[in-house]
C-alpha positions in Angstrom: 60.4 -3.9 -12.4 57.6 -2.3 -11.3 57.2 1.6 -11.6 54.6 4.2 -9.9 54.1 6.9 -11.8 52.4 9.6 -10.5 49.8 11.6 -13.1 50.0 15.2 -11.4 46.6 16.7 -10.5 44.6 17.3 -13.4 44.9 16.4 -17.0 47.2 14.1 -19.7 50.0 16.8 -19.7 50.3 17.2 -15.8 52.7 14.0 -16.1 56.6 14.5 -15.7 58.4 14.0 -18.7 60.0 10.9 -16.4 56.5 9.1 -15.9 55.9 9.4 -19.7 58.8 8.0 -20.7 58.7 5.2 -18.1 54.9 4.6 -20.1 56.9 4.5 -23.0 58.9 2.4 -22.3 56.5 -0.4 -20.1 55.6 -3.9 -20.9 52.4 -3.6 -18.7 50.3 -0.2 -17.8 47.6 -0.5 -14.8 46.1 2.3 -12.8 43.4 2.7 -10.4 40.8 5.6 -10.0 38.8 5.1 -6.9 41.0 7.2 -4.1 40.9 9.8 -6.7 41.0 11.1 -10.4 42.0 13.0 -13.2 39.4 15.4 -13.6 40.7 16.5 -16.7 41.6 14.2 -18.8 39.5 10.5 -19.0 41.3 7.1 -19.4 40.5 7.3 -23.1 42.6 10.3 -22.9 45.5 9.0 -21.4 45.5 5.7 -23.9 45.3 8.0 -26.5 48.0 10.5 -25.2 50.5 8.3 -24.5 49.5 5.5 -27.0 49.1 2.3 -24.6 46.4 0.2 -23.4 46.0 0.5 -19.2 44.2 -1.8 -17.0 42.3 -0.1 -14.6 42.1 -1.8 -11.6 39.8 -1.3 -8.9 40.2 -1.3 -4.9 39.9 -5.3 -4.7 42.2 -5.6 -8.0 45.1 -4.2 -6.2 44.4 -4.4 -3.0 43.6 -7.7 -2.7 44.2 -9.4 -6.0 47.4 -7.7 -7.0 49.0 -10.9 -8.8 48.3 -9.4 -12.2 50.0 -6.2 -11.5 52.7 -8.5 -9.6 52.9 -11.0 -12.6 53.7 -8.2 -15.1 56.5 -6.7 -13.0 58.1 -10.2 -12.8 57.9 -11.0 -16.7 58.5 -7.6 -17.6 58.5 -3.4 -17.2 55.1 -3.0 -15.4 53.6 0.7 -14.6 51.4 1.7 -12.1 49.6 5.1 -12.3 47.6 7.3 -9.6 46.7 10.3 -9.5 49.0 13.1 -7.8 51.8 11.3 -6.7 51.3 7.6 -5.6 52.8 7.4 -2.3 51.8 10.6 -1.0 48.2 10.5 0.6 46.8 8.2 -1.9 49.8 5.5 -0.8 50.6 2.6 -2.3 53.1 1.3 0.0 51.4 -2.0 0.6 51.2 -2.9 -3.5 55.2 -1.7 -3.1 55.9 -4.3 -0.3 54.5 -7.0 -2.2 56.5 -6.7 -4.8 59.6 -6.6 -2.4 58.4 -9.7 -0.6 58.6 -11.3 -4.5 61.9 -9.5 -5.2 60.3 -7.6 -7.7 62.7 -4.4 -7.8 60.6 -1.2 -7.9 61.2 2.6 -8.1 58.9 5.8 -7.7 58.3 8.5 -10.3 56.4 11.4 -7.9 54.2 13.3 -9.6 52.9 16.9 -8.4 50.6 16.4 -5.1 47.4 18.7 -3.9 49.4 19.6 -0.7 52.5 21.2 -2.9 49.5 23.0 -4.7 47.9 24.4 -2.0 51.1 25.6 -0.4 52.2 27.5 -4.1 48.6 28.2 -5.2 47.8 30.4 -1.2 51.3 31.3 -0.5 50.8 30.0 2.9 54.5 28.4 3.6 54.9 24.2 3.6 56.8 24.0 6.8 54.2 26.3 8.4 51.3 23.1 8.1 50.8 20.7 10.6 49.1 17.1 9.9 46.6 17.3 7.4 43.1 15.7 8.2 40.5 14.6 5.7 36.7 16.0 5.8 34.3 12.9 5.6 31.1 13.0 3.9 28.1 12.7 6.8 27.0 9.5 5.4 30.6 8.3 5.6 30.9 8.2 9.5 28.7 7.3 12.5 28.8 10.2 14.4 27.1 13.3 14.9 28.6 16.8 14.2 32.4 16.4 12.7 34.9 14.0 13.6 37.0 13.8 16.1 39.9 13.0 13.7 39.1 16.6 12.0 38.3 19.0 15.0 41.4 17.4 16.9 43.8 18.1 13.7 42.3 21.6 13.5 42.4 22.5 17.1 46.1 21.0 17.7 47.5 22.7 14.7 45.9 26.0 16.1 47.7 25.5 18.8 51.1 25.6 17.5 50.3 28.4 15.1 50.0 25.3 12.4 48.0 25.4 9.1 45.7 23.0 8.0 44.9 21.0 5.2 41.8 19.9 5.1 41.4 17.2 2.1 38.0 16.8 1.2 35.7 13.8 0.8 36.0 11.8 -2.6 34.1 8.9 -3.9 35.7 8.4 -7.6 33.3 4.9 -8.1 30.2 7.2 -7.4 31.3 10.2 -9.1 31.0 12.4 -5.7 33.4 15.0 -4.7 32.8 17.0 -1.7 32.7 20.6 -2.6 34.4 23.5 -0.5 31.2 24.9 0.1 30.0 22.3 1.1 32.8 21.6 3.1 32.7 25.1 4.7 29.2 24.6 5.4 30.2 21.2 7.8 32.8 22.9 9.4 30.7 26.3 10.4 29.2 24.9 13.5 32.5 25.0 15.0 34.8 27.3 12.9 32.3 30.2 11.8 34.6 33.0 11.6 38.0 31.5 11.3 39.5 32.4 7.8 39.9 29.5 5.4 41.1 29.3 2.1 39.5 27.7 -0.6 41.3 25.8 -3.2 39.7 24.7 -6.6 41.2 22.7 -9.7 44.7 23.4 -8.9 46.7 22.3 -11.4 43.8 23.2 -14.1 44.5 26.3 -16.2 42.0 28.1 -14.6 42.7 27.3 -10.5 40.6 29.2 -7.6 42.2 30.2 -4.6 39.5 32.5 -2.4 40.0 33.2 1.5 37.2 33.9 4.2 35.6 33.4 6.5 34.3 29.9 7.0 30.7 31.1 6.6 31.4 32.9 4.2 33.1 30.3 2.0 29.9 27.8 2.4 28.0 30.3 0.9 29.9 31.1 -2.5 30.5 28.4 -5.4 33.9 27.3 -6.3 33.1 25.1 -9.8 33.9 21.9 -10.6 36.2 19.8 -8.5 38.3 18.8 -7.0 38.2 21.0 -4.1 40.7 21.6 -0.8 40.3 23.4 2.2 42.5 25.3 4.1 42.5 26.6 7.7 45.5 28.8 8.1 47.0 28.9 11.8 49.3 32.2 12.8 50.2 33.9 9.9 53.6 35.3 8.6 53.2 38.6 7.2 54.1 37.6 3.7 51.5 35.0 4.0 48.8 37.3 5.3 49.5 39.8 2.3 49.6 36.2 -0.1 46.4 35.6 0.7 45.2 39.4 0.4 46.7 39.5 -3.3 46.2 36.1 -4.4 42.9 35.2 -2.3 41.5 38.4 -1.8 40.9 37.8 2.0 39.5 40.4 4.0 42.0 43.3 6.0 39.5 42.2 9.1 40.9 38.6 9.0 44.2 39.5 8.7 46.7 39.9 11.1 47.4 44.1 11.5 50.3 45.5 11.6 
């Protein structure tokens, strides 16, 4: 058997009391942290917490070379951590078919994901976003300006009164994480004065949710990561007086009355 277990967003006790008891109960425990991290809580932490050794595995040892991983779900109860949940966004589904192709049964334990956040944290409503797009660093693509794949997801959600998520850049093996200032600051050239929301630690104790402007947000600090961005399309009055209450976004940005 081979399980995924999603972490949740942040620390040792985001887990659902599901993917600690399918820890518990594993042969085998590996994980990977380069698509992303726990930001609060180290791998040291999770050992200790849930009182098992993990092999971390990085991009080639799953990707790749994913026969240890495979091996363990053969013999035995093997469990396979991510961040958030480990089929949505960070996805998995390739280390899921191999084990098919080996018969290897499997089975998903979700764990809270940075869209679901976002969606509680700004009150903007789930069904209301279109396709989320992901905000590269500059040295990260060959272009000038932003990507295509960003402006196009912004524009065509606009267009259909869509939200957007806006997942920004992470590199986990380099210990970057794109900030939503800095984010903000990317996106100005094209999006100056559309609102966005800024979304910091959620799932932390102390989250940050702050809408404005878009150069306004790449002037103000939001903390330590990990950071999201949002670009709200047409707005629902509930969701414009969410973001008032919760995000303290300004009257002028808001739909009136």
């Amino acid at each position: 058997m081979l399980t995924f277990v999603g972490l949740g967003l942040y620390d040792e006790d985001s887990i659902t009391r599901e993917g600690a008891a399918a820890i518990a109960e594993a042969d085998a425990v590996f994980a990977e942290c380069y698509t992303s991290k726990l930001l609060g809580a180290t791998v040291d932490d999770l050992e200790s917490h849930h009182g098992v050794e993990i092999d971390v595995r990085d991009r080639a040892g799953v990707e790749q070379t994913p026969e240890p991983i495979l091996d363990a779900a053969t013999d035995g109860d093997a469990v396979f951590l991510t961040a958030g949940d480990t089929m949505i966004a960070t996805t998995h589904v390739d280390l899921r078919l191999r084990a098919a192709d080996r018969g290897i049964e499997t089975r998903i334990v979700h764990g809270v994901t940075a869209q679901a956040a976002a969606s509680s944290l700004t009150g903007l409503q789930n069904y209301r976003f279109g396709p989320a797009t992901t905000l590269p660093f500059p040295d990260a693509h060959a272009v000038d300006g932003l990507p295509a794949s960003v402006t196009n997801t912004v524009d065509e959600n606009a267009e259909r009164g869509l939200h957007t998520l806006v997942f920004l850049d992470i590199k986990a093996a380099d210990d970057r994480y794109m900030s939503a200032d800095r984010a903000a600051s990317l996106l100005a050239g094209e999006y100056a004065d559309r609102l966005g929301v800024a979304v910091a630690r959620a799932g932390s104790p102390d989250p940050v949710v702050a809408a404005d402007s878009i150069d306004a947000l790449a002037a103000r600090s939001f903390g330590e990561p990990l950071h999201l961005l949002v670009i709200p399309g047409a707005l629902h009055s509930m969701e414009a007086d969410a973001l008032a209450t919760f995000a303290d976004a300004p009257e002028e940005l808001l739909p009136s009355e």
